[in-house]
C-alpha positions, 0 to 999 in steps of 0.5 A, a space after each residue: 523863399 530859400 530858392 530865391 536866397 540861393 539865387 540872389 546871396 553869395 554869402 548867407 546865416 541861417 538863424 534859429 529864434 534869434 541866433 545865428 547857427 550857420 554861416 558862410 558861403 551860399 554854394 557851400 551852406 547849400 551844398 554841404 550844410 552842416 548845422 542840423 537846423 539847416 539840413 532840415 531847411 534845406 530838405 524842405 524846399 520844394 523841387 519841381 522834379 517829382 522823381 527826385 521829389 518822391 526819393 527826396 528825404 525830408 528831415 521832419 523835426 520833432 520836439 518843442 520849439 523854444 520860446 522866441 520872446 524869451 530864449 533861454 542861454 542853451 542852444 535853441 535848437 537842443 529841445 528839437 535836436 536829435 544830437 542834443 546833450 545836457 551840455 546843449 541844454 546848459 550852454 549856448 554853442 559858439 561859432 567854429 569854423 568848420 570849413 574856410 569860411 563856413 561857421 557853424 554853433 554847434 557842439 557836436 558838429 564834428 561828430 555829426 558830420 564825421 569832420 576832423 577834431 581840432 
């Protein structure tokens, strides 16, 4: 349940079949997440108010899952990512710290989110 994650952590991962893809401080992650996969999580925890409720938007994931028994060496979430490339499908992302203190795997992360280029 990822209300009780929020109330209880003060630091939290998000992982994906097995990998982790997001991590850092709770408030920030909660707040500001960065990695698609988390976003969508995120839009998916139920809010009791049901006029923010209906004007929420729901990040609805398409594609294929991949196989949690045998991963394959490329970014899990490429096959359901809507900003995968080729090189997401050929090479597993690595951490980067986006934020202090907040890490993300994911090669286009500066572009999806309009952050500064290293």
């Amino acid at each position: 349940d990822l209300n009780v994650v929020y109330q209880i952590c003060s630091r939290v991962m998000v992982m994906q079949h097995g990998a982790i893809v997001e991590q850092g401080d709770v408030e920030q992650i909660y707040r500001h997440p960065q990695h698609p996969y988390t976003k969508a999580l995120l839009s998916a925890i139920p809010i009791p108010d049901p006029v923010i409720g209906k004007t929420r938007r729901r990040i609805l994931l398409e594609g294929e899952l991949t196989s949690p028994v045998d991963p394959p060496k490329c970014c899990r979430f490429a096959p359901r990512c809507r900003y995968a490339t080729e090189k997401c499908r050929q090479e597993d992302p690595e951490f980067e710290e986006v934020m202090p203190e907040h890490h993300v795997a994911c090669f286009h992360i500066r572009e999806i989110n309009g952050l500064e280029t290293k």
